[in-house]
NUDREN-728716 format. One line per 2 residues: number of its first residue (from 1); for each residue x, y, z of N, C-alpha, C, CB. Coordinates in pm, whole numbers, always signed. Atoms other than C-alpha are relative to their C-alpha. Glycine has a CB too. Layout:
BEGIN
NUM = X Y Z X Y Z X Y Z X Y Z | ...
END
This chain:
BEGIN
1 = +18 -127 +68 +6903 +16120 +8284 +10 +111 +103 -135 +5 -75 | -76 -79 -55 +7049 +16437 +8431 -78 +149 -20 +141 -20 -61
3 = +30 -100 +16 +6821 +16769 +8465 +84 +103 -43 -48 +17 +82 | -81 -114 +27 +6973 +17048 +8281 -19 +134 +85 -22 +29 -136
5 = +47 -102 -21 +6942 +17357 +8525 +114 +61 +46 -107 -1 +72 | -110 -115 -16 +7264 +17517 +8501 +76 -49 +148 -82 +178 +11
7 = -48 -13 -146 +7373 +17399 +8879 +63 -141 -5 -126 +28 +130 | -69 +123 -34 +7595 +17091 +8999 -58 -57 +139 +158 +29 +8
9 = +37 +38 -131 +7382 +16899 +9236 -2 -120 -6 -112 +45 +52 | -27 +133 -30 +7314 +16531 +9342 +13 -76 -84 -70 -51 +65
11 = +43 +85 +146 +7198 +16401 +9007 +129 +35 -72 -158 +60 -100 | -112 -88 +81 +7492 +16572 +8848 +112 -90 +79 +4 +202 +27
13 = -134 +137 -66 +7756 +16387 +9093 -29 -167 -23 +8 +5 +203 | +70 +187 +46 +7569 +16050 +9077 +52 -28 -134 -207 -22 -21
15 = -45 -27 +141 +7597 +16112 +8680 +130 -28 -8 -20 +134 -47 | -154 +9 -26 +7967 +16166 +8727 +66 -95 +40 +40 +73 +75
17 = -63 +122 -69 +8036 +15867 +8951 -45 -65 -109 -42 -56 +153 | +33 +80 +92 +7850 +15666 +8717 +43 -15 -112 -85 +5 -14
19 = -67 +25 +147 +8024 +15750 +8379 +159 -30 +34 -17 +149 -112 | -121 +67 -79 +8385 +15723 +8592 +19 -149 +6 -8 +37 +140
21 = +3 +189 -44 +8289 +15367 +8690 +42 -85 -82 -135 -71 +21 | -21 +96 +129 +8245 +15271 +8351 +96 +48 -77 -119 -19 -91
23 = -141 -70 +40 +8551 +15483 +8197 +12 +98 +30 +40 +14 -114 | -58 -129 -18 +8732 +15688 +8378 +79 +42 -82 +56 +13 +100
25 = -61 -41 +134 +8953 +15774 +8098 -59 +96 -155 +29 -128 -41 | +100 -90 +68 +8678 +15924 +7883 -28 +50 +84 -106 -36 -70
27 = +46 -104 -94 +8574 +16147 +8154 +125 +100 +27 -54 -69 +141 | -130 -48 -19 +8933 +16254 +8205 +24 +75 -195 +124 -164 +68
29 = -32 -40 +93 +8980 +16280 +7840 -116 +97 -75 +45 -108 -56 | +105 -104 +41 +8664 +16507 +7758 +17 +108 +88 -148 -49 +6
31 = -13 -84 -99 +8724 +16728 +8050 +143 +99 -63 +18 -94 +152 | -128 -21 +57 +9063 +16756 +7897 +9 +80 -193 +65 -172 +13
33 = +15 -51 +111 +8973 +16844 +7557 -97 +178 +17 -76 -130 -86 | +97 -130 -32 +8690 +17084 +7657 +82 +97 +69 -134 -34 +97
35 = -116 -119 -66 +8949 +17283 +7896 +70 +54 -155 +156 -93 +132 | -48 +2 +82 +9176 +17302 +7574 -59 +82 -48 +19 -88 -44
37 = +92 -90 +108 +8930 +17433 +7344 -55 +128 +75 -144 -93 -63 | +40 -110 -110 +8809 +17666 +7619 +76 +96 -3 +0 -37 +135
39 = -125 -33 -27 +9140 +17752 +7644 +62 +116 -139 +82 -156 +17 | -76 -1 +136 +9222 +17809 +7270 -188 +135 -41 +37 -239 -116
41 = +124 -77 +32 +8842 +18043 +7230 +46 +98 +79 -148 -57 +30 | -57 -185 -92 +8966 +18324 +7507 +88 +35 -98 +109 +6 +188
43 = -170 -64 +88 +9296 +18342 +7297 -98 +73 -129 +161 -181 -89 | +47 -73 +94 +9073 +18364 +7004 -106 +139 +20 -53 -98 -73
45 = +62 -120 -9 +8875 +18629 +7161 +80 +124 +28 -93 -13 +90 | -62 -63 -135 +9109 +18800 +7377 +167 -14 -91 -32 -123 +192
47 = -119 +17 -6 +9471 +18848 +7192 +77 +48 +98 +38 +31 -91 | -107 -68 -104 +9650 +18982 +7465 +16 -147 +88 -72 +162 +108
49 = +49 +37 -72 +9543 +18654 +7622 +118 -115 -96 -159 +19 +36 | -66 +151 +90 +9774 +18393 +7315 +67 +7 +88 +75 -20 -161
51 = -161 +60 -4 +10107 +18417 +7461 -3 -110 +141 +139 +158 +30 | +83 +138 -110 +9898 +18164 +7755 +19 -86 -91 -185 +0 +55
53 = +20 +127 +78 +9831 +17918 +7433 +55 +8 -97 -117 -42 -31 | -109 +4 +110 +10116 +17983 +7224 +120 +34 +44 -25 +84 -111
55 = -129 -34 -71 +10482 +17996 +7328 +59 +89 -132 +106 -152 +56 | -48 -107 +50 +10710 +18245 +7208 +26 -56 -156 +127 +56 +88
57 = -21 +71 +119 +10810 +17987 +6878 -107 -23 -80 +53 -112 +22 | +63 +54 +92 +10521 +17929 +6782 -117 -123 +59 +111 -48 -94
59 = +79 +185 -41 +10406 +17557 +6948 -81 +72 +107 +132 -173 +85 | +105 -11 -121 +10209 +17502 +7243 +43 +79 +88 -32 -122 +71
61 = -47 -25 -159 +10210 +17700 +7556 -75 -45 +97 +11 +135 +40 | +22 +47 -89 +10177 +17659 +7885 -199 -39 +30 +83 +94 +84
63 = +153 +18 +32 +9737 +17659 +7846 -2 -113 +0 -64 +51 -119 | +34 +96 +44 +9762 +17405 +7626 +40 -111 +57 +21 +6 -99
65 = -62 +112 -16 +10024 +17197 +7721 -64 -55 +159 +168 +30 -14 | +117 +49 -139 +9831 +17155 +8078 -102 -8 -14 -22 +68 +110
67 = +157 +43 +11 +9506 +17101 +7962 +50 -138 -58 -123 +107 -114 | -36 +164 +74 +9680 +16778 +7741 +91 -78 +60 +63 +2 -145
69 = -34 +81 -114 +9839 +16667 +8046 -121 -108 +78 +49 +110 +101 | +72 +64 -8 +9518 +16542 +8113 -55 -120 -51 -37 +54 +1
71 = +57 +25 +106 +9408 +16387 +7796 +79 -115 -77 -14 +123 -68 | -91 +89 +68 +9549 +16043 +7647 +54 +34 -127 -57 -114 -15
73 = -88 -35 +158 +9790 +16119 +7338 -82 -10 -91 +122 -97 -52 | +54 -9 +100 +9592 +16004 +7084 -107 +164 -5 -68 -144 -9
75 = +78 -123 +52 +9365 +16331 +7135 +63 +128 -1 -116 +20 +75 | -62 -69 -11 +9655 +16551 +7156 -5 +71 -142 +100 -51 +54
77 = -15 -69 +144 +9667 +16819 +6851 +159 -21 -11 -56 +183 -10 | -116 +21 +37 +9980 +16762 +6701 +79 +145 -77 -17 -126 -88
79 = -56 -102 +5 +10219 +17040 +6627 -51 +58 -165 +155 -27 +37 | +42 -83 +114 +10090 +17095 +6272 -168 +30 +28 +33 -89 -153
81 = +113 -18 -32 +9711 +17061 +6391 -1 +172 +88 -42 -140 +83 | -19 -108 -89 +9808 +17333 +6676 +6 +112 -85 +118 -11 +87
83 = +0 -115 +127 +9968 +17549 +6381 -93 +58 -32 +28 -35 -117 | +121 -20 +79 +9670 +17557 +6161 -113 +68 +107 -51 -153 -69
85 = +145 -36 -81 +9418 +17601 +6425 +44 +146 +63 -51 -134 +145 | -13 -154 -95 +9599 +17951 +6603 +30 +56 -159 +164 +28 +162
87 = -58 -101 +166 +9734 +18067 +6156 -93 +152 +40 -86 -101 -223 | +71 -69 -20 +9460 +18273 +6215 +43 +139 +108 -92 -87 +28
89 = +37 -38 -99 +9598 +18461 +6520 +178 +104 -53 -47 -125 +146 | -147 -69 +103 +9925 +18565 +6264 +88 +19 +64 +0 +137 -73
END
């Protein structure tokens, strides 16, 4: 168990090595999603900030598509998921 106090210290790396050990691939792929969504909340705050997580057509941009460079396919939004989730951003 991992003190919450806002800072990255020993317990916090230990933590880290320890969930790695046992799948690095979920650690990679949560890191990877959370960037993403991170990614995809500025845009929604910040329009001046889409044409980072939306290419000129429409699909992914460069944001996205490097945050799901990380992230095994299956958790990839798929070009109609992507759609739907920026409609909002018109």
């Amino acid at each position: 168990v991992v003190a919450v106090d806002g800072r990255i210290g020993p317990q916090t790396a230990e933590a880290t090595k320890a969930a790695a050990t046992v799948s690095p691939s979920h650690l990679k792929d949560a890191y990877g999603i959370a960037r993403r969504n991170y990614y995809l909340k500025l845009a929604d705050a910040r329009p001046s900030l889409r044409k980072f997580a939306r290419s000129r057509k429409g699909g992914k941009g460069g944001w996205i598509k490097r945050a799901e460079e990380f992230i095994s396919p299956k958790y990839h939004l798929s070009e109609a998921e992507f759609s739907r989730r920026v409609a909002k951003w018109g």
